[in-house]
C-alpha positions as CSV (number, residue, x, y, z in Angstrom):
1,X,0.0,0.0,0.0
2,X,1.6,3.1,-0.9
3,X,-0.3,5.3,1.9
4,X,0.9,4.5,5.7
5,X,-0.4,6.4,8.3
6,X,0.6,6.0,12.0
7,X,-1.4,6.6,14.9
8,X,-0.9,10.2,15.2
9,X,-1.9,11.1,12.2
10,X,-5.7,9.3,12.4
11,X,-8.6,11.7,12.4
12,X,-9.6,11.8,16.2
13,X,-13.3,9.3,15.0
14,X,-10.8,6.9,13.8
15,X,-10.6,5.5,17.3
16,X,-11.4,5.9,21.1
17,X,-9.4,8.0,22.5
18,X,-8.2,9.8,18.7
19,X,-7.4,12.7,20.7
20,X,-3.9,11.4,22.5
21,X,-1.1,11.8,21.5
22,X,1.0,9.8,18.8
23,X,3.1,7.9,21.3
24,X,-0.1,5.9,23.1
25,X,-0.4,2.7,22.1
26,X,-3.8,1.1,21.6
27,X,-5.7,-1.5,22.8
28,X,-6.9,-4.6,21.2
29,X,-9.1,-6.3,22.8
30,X,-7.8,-10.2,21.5
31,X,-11.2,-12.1,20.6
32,X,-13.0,-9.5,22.6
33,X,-12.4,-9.7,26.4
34,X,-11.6,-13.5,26.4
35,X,-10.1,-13.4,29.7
36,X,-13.6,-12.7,31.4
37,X,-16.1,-14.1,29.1
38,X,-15.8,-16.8,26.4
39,X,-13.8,-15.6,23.2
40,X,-15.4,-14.8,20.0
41,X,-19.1,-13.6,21.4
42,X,-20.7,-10.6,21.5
43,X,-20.4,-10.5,25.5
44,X,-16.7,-10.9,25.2
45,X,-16.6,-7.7,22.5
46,X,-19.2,-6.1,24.4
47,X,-17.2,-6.3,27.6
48,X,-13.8,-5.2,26.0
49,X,-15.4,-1.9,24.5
50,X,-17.0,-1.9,28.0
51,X,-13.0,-1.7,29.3
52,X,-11.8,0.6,27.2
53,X,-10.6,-1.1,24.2
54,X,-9.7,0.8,21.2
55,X,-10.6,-2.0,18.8
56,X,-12.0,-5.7,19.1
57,X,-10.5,-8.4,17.2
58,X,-12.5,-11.0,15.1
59,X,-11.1,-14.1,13.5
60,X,-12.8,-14.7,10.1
61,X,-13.9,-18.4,8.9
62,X,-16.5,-19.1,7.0
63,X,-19.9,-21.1,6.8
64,X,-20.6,-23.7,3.9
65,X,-23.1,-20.7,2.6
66,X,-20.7,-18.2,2.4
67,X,-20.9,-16.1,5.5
68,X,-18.2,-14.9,7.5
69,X,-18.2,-15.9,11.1
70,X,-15.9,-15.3,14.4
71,X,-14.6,-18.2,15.4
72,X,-11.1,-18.2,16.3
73,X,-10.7,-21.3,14.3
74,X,-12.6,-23.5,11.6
75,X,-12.7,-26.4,14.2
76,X,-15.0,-25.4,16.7
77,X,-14.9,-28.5,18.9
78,X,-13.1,-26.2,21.2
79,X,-15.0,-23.3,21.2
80,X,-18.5,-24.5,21.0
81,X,-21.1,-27.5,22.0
82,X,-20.8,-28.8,18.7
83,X,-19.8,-32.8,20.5
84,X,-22.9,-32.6,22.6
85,X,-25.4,-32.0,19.5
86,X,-26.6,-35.3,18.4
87,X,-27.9,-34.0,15.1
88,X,-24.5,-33.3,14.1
89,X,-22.7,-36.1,14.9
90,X,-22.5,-37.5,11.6
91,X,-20.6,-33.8,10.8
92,X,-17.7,-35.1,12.8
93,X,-15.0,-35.3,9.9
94,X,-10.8,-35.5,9.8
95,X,-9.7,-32.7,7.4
96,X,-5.7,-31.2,6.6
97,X,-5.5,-27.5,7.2
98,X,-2.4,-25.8,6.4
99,X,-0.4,-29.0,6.3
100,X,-2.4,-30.6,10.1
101,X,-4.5,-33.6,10.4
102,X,-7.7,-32.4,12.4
103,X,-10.5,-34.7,13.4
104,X,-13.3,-32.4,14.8
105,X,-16.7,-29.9,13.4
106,X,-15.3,-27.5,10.9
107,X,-17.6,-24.5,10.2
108,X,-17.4,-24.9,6.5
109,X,-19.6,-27.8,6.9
110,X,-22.3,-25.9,8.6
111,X,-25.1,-23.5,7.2
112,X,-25.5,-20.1,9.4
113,X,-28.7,-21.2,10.2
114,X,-27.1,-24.3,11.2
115,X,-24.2,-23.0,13.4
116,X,-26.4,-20.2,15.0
117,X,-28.0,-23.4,16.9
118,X,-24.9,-23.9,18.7
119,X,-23.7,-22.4,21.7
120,X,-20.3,-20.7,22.7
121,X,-18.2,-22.1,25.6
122,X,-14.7,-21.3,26.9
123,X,-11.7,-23.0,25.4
124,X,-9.3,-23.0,27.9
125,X,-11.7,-23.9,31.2
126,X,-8.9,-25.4,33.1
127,X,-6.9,-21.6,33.3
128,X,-10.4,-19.6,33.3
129,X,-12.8,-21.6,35.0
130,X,-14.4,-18.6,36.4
131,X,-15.7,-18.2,32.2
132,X,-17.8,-21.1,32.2
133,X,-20.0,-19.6,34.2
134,X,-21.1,-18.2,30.5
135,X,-20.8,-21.4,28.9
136,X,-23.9,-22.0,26.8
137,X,-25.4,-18.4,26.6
138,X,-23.8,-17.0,22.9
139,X,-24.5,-17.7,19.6
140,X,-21.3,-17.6,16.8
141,X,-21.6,-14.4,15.7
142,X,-21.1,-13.1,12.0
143,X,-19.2,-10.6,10.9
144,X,-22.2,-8.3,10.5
145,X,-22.7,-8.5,14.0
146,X,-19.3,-8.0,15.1
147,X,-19.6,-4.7,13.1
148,X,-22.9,-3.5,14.6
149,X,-21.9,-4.2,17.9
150,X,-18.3,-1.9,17.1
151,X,-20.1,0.7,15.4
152,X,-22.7,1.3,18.4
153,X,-19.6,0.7,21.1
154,X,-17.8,3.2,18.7
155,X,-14.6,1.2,18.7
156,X,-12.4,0.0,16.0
157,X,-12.5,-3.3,14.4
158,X,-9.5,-5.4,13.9
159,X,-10.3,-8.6,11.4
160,X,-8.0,-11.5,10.7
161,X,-8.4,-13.8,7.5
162,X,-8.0,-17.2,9.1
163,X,-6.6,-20.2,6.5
164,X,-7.0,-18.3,3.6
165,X,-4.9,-20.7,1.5
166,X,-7.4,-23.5,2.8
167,X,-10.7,-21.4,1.9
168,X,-9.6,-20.9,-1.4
169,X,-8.8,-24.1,-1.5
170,X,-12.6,-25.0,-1.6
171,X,-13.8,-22.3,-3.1
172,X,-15.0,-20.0,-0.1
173,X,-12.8,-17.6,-0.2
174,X,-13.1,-15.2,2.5
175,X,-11.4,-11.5,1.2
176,X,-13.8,-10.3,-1.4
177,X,-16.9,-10.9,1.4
178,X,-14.2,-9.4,4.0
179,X,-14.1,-6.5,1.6
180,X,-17.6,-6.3,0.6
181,X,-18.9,-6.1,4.2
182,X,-16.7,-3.7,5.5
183,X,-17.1,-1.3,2.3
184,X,-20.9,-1.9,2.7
185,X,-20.3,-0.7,6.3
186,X,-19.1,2.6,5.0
187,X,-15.3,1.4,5.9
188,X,-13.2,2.2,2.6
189,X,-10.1,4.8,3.7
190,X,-6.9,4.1,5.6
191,X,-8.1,6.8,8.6
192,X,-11.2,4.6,9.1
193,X,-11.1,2.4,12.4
194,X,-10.2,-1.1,10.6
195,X,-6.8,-3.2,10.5
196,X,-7.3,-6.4,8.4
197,X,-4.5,-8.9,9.4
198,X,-3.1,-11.9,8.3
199,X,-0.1,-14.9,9.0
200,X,-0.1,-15.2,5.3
201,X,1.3,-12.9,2.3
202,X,-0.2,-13.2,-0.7
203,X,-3.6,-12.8,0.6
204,X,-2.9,-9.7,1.9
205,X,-1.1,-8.1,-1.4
206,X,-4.5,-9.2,-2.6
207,X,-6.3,-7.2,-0.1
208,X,-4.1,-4.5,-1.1
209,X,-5.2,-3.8,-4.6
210,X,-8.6,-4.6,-3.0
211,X,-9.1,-1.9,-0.7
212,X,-7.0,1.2,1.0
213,X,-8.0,-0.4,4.9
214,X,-4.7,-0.8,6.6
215,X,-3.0,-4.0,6.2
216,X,-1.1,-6.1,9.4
217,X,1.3,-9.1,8.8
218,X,0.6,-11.6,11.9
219,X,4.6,-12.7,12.3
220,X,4.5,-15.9,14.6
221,X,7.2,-16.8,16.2
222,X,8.6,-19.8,14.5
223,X,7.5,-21.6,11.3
224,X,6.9,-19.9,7.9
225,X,3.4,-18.1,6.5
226,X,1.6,-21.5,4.8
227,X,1.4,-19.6,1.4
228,X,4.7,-19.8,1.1
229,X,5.7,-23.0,2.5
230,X,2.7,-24.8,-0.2
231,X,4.5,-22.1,-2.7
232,X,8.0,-23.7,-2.3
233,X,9.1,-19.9,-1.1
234,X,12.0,-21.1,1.4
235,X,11.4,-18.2,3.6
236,X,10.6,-18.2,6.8
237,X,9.3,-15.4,9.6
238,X,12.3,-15.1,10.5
239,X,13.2,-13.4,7.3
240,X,10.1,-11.2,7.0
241,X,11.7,-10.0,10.1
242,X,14.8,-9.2,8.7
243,X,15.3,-5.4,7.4
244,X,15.2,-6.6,3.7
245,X,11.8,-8.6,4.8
246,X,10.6,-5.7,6.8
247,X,11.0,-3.3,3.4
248,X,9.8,-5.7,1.5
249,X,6.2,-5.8,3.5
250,X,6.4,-1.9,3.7
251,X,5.1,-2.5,-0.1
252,X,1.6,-4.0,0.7
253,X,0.9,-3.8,4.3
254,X,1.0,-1.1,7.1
255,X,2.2,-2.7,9.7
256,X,3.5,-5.9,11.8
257,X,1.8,-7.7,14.4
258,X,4.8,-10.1,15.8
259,X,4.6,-12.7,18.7
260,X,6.1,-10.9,21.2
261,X,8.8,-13.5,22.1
262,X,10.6,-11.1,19.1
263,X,10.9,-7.8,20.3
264,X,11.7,-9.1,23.5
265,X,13.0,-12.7,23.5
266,X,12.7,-15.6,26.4
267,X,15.6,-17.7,27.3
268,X,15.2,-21.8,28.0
269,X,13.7,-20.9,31.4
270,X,11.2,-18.5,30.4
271,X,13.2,-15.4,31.6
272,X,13.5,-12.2,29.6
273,X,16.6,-11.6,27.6
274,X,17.6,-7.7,25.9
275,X,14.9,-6.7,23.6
276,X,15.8,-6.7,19.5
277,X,15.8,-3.8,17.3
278,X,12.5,-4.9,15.6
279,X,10.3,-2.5,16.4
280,X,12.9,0.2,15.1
281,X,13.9,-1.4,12.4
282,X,10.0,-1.6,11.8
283,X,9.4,1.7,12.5
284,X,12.2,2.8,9.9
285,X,9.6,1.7,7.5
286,X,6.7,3.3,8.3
287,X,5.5,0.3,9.8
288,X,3.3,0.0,13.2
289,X,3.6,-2.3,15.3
290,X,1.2,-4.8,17.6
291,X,2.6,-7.3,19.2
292,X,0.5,-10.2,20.4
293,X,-0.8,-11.3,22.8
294,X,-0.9,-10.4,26.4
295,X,-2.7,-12.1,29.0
296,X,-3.0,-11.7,32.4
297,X,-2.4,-16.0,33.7
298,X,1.2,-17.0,35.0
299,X,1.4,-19.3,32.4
300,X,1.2,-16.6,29.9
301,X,4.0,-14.6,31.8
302,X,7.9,-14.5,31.4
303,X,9.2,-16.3,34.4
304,X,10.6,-12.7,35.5
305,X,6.8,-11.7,36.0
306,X,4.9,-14.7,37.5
307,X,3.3,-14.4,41.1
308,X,2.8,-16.8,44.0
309,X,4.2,-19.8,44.4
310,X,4.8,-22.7,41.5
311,X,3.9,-25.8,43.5
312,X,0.4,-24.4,44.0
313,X,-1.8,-25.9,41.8
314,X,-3.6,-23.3,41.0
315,X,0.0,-21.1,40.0
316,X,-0.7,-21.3,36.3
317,X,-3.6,-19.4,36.2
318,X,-2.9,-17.0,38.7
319,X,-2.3,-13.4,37.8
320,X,1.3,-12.6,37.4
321,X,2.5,-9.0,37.3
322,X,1.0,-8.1,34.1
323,X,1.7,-4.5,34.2
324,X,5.6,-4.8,34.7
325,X,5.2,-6.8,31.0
326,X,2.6,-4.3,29.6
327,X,5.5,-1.0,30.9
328,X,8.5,-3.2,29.1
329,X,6.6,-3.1,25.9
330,X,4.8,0.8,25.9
331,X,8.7,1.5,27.3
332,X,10.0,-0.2,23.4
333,X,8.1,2.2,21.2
334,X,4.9,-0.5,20.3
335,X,2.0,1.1,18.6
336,X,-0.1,-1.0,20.1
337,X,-1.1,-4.4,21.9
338,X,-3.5,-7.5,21.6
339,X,-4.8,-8.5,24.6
340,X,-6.9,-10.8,26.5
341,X,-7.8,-8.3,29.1
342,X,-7.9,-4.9,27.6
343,X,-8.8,-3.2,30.9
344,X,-5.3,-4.0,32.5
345,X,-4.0,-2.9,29.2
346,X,-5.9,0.3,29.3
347,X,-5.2,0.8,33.3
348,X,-1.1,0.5,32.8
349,X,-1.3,3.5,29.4
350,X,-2.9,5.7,31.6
């Protein structure tokens, strides 16, 4: 994309809180408020806006008829009470997505009016039991939905494009829809509250010369982006990382979003070594940067921030000193964070 614009230079209704100053990162509120509510639902984005969130993030997939969904992946075993439905047992299938064997419900096999009959639950009960209190009252929400809800919280909207190699693949692909909602939605300039990201490459220089909406590159932190693996392309994330790979997605995106583990890496015991010169070396290049994702649990934590003591069972999902991780990172220069609990987040910028 040949227009960049960093936070600073957004209108002040391209965001809560457009009226601070360039240097304040903001929020993302990762699947909504998943720490307190089951991911993916309109409580959890409800709740984050609720907190203070600047935008809520949405993982795209879609259904068998075409219509994008938020589910954080197209298996929704996990995520939903798919395995207690007896009318869709027979829906229980083993499929290969992005090179993995999975044997589950996949929500390409499912109508909307089909998956709107399930109910939400939380994925990780064993470090947030206190969320499945909720288990059982959302729907899967659509894109649509997820917009609505943004538009009356008046926050930002931060989409990602999940397996778009694999939707292709079956002829579902998910960024001309992407596109067509949020255009119909009256999102079409790069000052409008919307970052559309993705862990592959080609799908977003297709999104590119689709629309001017600002364009994130997910980084993980090992592994390669599955286009390019399938492609043959030998590089890795490690090289979009690089300053040549850095330049090089300066041409069709607007930013980064990297596991955090590279800006500031973890030794073999899970304590923090000296940060890298990513996030100036991204910055060089007009790029923003949101690093992903912070969570509140122990388990979540560098060993240099984890509270209470290890032999308690319960240690792992205890809350560690989140802020001291949250005032490393605002400290390095990030534009921005994705988060599980967006009001920590918001309580440690202020």
């Amino acid at each position: 994309m040949t227009t960049v614009l960093l936070l600073g230079e957004r209108p002040v209704d391209a965001q809560r809180g457009g009226g601070r100053g360039r240097a304040d990162p903001i929020v993302i509120a990762h699947r909504g408020a998943s720490g307190d509510r089951p991911e993916h639902t309109l409580a959890a984005y409800r709740l984050a806006a609720d907190l203070g969130a600047d935008f809520i993030e949405a993982d795209l997939v879609s259904t068998s008829d075409g219509v994008l969904v938020a589910r954080h992946e197209n298996e929704i075993s996990g995520t939903t009470d798919v395995a207690t439905r007896p009318e869709f047992t027979d829906r229980r299938t083993t499929k290969t997505i992005d090179a993995v064997e999975l044997t589950g419900w996949f929500t390409e096999d499912f109508t909307l009016a089909e998956l709107k009959t399930l109910r939400a639950v939380e994925r990780i009960p064993q470090l947030r039991p206190d969320n499945t209190a909720f288990d059982g009252l959302e729907q899967v929400p659509t894109l649509q939905e997820v917009i609505d809800l943004a538009q009356e919280a008046g926050v930002g909207i931060y989409p990602e494009t999940k397996h778009p190699s694999y939707f292709d693949s079956i002829g579902l692909s998910l960024e001309e829809p992407l596109v067509a909602s949020l255009d119909a939605n009256g999102y079409r300039h790069p000052s409008d509250p919307v970052f559309i990201q993705s862990f592959e490459t080609a799908n977003l220089r297709e999104l590119a010369e689709m629309t001017r909406l600002r364009l994130v590159q997910l980084i993980g932190g090992s592994g390669a982006p599955f286009d390019l693996a399938a492609a043959g392309d030998p590089r890795t994330y490690d090289d979009l990382v690089t300053r040549r790979g850095l330049t090089e997605i300066a041409r069709y995106a607007d930013g980064i979003g990297p596991d955090k583990d590279r800006i500031v890496p973890r030794d073999g015991d899970g304590r923090l070594r000296g940060p890298t010169g990513l996030v100036d070396d991204a910055h060089r290049r007009g790029l923003v940067v949101h690093p992903y994702t912070f969570r509140n649990e122990n388990t979540f934590l560098p060993a240099d921030f984890r509270q209470g003591d290890p032999a308690n069972l319960r240690f792992s999902g205890v809350t560690g000193d989140t802020a001291a991780e949250y005032r490393l990172f605002f400290d390095l220069g990030v534009d921005g964070v994705f988060s599980d609990n967006a009001d920590t987040a918001v309580a440690v910028r202020g």
